[in-house]
NUNU-435819 format. One line per field, with one value per residue (C-alpha): z, x, y. Coordinates in Angstrom, 3 decimals. Layout:
residues N
zz = c(Z,...)
xx = c(X,...)
yy = c(Y,...)
This chain:
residues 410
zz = c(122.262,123.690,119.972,119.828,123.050,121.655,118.788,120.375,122.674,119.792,118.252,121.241,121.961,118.264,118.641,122.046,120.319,117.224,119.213,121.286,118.698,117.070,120.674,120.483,123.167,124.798,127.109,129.334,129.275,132.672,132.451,131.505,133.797,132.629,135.957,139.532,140.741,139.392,142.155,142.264,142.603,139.784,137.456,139.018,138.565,134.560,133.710,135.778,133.651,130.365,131.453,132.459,129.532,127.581,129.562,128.981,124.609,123.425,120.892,123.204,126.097,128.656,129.043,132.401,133.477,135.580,132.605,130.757,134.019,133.604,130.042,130.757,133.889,131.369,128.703,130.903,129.780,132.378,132.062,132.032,129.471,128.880,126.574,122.897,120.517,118.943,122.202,123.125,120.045,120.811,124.047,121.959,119.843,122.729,124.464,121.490,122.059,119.112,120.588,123.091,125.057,125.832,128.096,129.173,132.355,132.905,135.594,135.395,138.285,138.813,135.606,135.279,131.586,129.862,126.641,125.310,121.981,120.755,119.239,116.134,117.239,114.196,111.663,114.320,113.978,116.046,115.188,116.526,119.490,122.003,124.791,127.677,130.168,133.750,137.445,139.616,141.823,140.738,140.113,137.100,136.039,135.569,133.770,131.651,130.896,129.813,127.294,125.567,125.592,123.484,121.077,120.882,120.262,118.620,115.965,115.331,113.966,116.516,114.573,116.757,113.453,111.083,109.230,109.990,110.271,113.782,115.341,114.313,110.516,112.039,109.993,106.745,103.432,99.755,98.585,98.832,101.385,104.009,107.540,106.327,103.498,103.057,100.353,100.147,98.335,96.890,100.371,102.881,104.049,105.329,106.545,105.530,108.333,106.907,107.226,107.103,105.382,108.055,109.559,112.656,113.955,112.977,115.144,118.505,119.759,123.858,124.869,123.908,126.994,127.213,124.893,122.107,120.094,117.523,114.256,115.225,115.400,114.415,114.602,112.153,110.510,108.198,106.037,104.374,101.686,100.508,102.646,102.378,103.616,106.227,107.361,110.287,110.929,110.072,107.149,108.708,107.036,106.051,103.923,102.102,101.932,99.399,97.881,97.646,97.891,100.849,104.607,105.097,108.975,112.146,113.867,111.515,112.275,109.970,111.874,113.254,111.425,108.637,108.965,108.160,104.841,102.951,102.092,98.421,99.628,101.123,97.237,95.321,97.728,97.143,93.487,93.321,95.839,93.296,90.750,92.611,93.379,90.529,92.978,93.767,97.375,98.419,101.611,103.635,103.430,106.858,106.968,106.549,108.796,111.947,111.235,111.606,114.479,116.325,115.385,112.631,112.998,116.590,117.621,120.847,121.832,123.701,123.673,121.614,119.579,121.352,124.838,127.266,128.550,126.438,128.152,127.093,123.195,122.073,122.558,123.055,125.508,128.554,127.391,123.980,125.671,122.695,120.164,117.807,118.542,117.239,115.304,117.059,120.591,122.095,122.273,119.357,118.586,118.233,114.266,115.082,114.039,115.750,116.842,115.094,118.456,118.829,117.569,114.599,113.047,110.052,106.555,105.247,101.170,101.703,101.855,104.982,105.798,108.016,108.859,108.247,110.440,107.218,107.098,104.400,102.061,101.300,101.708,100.395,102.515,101.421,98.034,98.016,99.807,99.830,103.584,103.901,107.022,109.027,112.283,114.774,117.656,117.809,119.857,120.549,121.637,124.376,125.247,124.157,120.704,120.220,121.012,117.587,116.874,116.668,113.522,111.953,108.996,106.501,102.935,101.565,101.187,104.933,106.885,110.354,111.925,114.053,110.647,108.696,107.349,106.495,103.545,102.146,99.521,97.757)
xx = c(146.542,146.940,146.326,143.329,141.507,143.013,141.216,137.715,137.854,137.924,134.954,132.847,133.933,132.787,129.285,128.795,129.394,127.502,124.523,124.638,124.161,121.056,119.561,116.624,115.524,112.029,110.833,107.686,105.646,103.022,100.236,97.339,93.992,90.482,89.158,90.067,89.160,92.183,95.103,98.524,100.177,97.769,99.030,102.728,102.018,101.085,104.271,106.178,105.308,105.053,108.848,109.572,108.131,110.721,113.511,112.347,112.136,115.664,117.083,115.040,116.130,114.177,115.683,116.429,112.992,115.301,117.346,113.860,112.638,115.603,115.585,111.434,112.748,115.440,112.855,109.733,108.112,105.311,104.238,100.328,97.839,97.891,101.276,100.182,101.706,104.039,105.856,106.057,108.058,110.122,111.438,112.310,114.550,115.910,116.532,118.086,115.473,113.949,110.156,107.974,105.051,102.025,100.040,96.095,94.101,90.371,88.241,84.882,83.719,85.718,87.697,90.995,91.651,95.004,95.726,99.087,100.397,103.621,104.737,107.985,110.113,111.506,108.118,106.200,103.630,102.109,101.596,99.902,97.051,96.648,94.530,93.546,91.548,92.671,91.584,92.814,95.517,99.360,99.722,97.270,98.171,101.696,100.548,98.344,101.432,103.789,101.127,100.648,104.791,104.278,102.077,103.977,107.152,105.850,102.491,104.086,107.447,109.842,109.056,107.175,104.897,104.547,101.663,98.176,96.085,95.781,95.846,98.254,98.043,98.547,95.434,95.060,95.277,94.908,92.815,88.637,87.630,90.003,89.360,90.117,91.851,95.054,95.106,97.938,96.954,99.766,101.681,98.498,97.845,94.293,92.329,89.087,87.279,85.254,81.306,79.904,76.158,73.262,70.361,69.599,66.704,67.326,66.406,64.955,66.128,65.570,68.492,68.382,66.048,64.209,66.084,64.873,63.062,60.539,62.288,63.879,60.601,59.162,62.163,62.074,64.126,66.822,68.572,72.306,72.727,76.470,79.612,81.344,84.214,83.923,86.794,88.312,88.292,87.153,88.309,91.677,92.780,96.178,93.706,91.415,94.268,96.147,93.159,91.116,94.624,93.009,92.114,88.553,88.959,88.396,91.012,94.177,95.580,96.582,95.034,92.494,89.154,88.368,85.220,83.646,82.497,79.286,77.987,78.442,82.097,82.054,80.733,83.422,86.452,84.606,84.369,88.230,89.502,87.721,89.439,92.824,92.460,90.025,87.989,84.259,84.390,81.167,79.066,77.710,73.844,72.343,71.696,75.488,76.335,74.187,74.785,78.961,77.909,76.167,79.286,77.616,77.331,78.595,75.808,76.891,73.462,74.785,73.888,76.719,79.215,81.991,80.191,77.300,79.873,80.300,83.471,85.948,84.051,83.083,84.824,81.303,80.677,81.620,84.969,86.289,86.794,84.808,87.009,87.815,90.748,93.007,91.371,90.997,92.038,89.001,87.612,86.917,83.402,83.369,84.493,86.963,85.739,86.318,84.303,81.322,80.178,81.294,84.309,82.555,78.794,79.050,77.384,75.550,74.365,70.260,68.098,66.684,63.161,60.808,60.838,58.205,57.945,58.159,61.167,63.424,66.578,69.773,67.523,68.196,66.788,63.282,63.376,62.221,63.182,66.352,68.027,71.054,71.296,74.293,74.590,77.095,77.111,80.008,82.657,79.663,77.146,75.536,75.396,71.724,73.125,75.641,73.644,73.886,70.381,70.115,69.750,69.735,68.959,70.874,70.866,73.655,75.370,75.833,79.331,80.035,83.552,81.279,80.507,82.944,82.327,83.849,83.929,82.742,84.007,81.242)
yy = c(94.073,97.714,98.856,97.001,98.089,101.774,101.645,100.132,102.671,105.453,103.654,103.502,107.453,107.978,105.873,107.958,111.208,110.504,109.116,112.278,114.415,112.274,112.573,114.542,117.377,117.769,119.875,119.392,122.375,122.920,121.131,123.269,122.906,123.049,123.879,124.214,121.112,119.824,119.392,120.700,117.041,115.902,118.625,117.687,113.923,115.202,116.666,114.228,111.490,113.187,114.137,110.490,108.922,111.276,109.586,106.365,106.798,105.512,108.922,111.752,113.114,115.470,119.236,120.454,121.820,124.486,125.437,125.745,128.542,130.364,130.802,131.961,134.338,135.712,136.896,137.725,134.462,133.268,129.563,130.091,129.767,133.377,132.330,131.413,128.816,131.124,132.453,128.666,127.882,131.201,129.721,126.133,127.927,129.986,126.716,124.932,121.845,120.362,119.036,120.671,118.530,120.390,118.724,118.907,118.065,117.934,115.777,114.344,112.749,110.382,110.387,112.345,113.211,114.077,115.269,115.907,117.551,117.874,121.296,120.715,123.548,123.845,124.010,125.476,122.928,120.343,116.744,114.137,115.345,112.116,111.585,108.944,108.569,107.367,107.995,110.547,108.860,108.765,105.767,105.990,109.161,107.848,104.956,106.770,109.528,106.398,105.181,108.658,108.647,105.646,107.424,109.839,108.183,105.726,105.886,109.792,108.258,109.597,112.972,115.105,115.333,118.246,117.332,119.581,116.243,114.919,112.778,109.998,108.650,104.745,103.182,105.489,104.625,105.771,102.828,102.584,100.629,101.719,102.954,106.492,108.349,110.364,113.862,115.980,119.729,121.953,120.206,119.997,116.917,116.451,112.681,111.292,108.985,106.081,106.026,102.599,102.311,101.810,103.323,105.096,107.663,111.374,114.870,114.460,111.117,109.901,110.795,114.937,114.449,117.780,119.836,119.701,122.272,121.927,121.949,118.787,117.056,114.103,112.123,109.081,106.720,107.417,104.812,105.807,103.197,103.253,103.843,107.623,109.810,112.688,115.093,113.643,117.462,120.811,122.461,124.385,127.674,126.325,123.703,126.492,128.733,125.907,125.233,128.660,130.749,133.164,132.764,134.847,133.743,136.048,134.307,133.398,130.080,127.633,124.531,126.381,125.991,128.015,130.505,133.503,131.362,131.018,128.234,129.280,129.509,126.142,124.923,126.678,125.219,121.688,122.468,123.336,120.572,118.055,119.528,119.256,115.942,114.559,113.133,114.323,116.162,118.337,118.847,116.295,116.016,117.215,113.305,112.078,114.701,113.641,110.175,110.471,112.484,110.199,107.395,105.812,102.151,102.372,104.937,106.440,107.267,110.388,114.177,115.309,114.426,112.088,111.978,113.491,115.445,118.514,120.468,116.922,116.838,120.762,124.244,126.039,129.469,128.371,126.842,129.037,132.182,133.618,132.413,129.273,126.744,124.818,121.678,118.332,119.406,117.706,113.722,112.535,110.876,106.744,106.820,109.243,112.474,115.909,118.911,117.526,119.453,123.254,125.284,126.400,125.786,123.578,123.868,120.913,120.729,120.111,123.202,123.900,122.394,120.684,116.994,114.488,111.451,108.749,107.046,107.840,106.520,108.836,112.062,115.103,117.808,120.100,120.277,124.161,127.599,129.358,128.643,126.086,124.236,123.853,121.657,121.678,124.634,126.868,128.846,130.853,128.865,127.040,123.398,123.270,124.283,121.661,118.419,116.166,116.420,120.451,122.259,125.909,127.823,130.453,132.406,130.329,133.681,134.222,134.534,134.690,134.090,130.867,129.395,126.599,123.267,119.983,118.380,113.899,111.942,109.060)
């Protein structure tokens, strides 16, 4: 008997120690505030619950937010937003934990907003960017932290993620007819969202209220007549880089949007990505593009892209501090596309022109003059410039680090 309960007791020492060193670490970095209305217990509630929904995730465990200060104090670290990505990851590896959670805070009215990240210490990438909406008082900001630990956790495959595309991969697939679509270039993954066929009214639309200028008049009816694909994001630099073998960006990045591209740029990396993949990728027509702005099928009816209010959906001049970010770190539109509003302008195929007021089938743009158009607003730019419905003009050989694009699939 004594040999017996000697020996279990080995085995449960060995399960202890072996599960101990599967167990995970995470730190909680400070929760980063868009603005100042934004209270010191509601930032505290943020990381609170971001740290408790750690604790609660069977194989993770939360590291000592003091041990974490000291290790900062040590190396001259200061927690503010004034640290970049790559000094984050610095203090991981000096603290020997394997995930760090980056959490975001902005308020609207009456709505409190997180968004939380989760940086691989060891790739130096982040996966999966999640977000929720909640109201201002603890109790819902803890409720709203322990459902983005379960998205986390969870749709990221207790991984922490590596892959560029963002947010999770929970409803992709390789086959037509799916939601969206996985690719994988020279070992870049990258997502496809899912346009549904329908029609809806293009340019200057009710709700652009007063803002709109003349070259996005007469608004009329546009009908898209077969389903397509549109980049769930941007095209990031780590993407043209595998495919195009060079970064041409301002900013270097790798999930940062590509810019500082022509559109006869844009053309040759669709050209060569089709070849990669031997399926047909180009630009979207300025048609396809407002369409998956606007949501499609499920037509938000709002200003921009996501939302009417721009500072949760676009990084745009009062927000970028004159400079791009990091793809898909703001709300997504109703088909799950991001920064169809702001970051960086986006090339479209047609050929710049004026609208006519007929209604119209899978158009194609004017069918003379040499501009390109490209839609979007940028880094740059004001709100005025990033409603859905607001258009420009360019030689197709013009590059400015504001200007990128995204790519469909037919």
């Amino acid at each position: 008997m004594k040999r017996f309960l000697f020996l279990t007791i080995i085995v449960v020492i060995i399960g202890l120690t072996v599960a101990a060193q599967n167990t995970k670490k995470v730190a909680v970095w400070e929760t980063k505030c868009s603005d100042n209305s934004i209270t010191s217990f509601q930032s505290t509630m943020v990381r609170g619950g971001m740290e408790t929904a750690v604790g609660n995730t069977p194989g993770y465990e939360v590291y000592d937010r003091s041990a974490f200060d000291a290790i900062m104090k040590e190396h001259n670290f200061q927690r503010s937003g004034a640290v970049d990505d790559k000094q984050i990851r610095q203090l991981g590896v000096m603290a020997g934990v394997q995930y760090i959670i980056v959490p975001e805070a902005t308020v609207d009215g009456n709505e409190f907003y997180i968004l939380v990240k989760m940086l691989d210490v060891e790739t130096g990438k982040f996966g999966a960017v999640y977000e929720d909406l909640c109201g201002p008082s603890g109790a819902e900001i803890r409720k709203a932290c322990s459902n983005l630990g379960v998205q986390l956790f969870g749709s990221s495959g207790n991984t922490g993620g590596s892959s560029t595309t963002r947010p999770s991969n929970s409803n992709t697939s390789t086959s037509r007819g799916a939601s969206s679509l996985n690719f994988s270039v020279n070992g870049v993954n990258f997502e496809m969202i899912k346009v549904e066929a329908g029609s809806f009214t293009m340019g200057c639309t009710s709700e652009q209220g007063g803002d709109c200028y003349d070259w996005e008049k007469p608004s009329h009816r546009v009908t898209i007549t077969q389903d397509y694909y549109i980049g769930k994001f941007e095209v990031t630099q780590e993407l043209y880089k595998a495919v195009m073998g060079t970064n041409p960006s301002y900013w270097k990045e790798y999930n940062r949007p590509v810019e500082n591209v022509s559109w006869n740029d844009a053309m040759e990396f669709c050209a060569e990505l089709s070849r990669l993949t031997s399926r047909q990728f180009t630009l979207p027509t300025e048609a396809e593009w407002e369409y998956a702005a606007r949501g499609g099928k499920k037509n938000e009816c709002t200003k921009y892209a996501g939302g009417w209010s721009i500072g949760y959906v676009a990084w745009y001049s009062d927000n970028s501090g004159s400079s791009t970010h990091v793809c898909g770190t703001k709300r997504a539109n109703a088909l799950g596309i991001y920064d169809m509003s702001g970051n960086v302008w986006e090339w479209c195929l047609d050929r710049y022109g004026n609208y006519s007021s007929a209604s119209q089938t899978d158009p194609m743009g004017s069918s003379s003059g040499s501009n390109r158009v490209y839609r979007g607003g940028g880094w740059g730019h004001d709100a005025e410039n990033c409603r859905v419905s607001y258009r420009r003009g360019y030689t197709p050989d013009y590059r400015y680090r504001n200007l990128g694009f995204r790519v469909v699939l037919h």
